[in-house]
N, C-alpha and C positions, 0 to 999 in steps of 0.2 A: 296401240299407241296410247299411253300413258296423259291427260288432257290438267292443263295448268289452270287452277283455278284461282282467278285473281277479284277483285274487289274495288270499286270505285269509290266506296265509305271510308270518312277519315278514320284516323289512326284509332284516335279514343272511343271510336264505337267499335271495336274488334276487340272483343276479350283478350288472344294472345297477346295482341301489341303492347299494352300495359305491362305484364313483368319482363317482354323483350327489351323494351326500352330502359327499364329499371337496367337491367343488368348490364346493360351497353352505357348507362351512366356511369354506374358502379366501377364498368371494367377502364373507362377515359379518365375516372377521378385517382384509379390506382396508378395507372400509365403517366398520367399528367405533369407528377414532380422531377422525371426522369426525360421529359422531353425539352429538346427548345425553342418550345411555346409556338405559337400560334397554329398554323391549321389551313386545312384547304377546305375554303369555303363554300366549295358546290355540294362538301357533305355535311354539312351542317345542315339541321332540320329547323327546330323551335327551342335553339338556346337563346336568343335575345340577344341584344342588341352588345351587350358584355363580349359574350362570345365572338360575336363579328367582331368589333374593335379588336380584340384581343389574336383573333384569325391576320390581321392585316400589322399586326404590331408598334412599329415605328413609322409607318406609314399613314394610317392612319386620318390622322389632323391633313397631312394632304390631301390624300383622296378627298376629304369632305369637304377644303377649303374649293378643290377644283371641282367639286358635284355643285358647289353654291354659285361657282364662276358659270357655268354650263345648262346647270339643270337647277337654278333656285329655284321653281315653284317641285319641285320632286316629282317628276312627270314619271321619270324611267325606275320606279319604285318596287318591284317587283323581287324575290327571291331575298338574298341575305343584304338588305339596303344600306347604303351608307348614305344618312339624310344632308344635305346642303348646311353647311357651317354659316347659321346667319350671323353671325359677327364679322364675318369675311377678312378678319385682318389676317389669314395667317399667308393670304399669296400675295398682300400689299409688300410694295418697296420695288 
């Protein structure tokens, strides 16, 4: 039996990871004009914060209005966050 050799070191300390990642940019930036837009966010890595908005589309300013309503200090921060809308008008009225 064949034994799976894995790795607990981030991405940028492994040489291959580097042109893998290149090229799986490469390949989303060609694909991207042909899609309609946004993205499922649990595969998202270290696009930023662009990317998440843009994952969530029109929705967006809500979710963050309702994370500022629920969670303004940003307690539940973890994976691809959408930070608390401190202006809080967008659930007013």
């Amino acid at each position: 039996m064949r034994s799976l050799r894995t790795s607990a070191r981030p991405c940028a300390r492994r040489p291959a990871c580097g042109p893998r990642a290149a090229r799986a940019r490469e390949y989303w930036e060609a694909l991207h004009p042909t899609s309609a837009g946004g993205g499922y966010v649990n595969f998202l890595m270290n696009e930023g914060a662009d990317r998440v908005r843009a994952s969530y589309r029109g929705n967006y300013a809500r979710l963050a209005a309702i994370k500022e309503r629920y969670d303004p200090d940003n307690v539940f921060h973890v994976n691809q966050n959408i930070p608390p809308d401190s202006r809080g008008d967008l659930l007013a009225g």
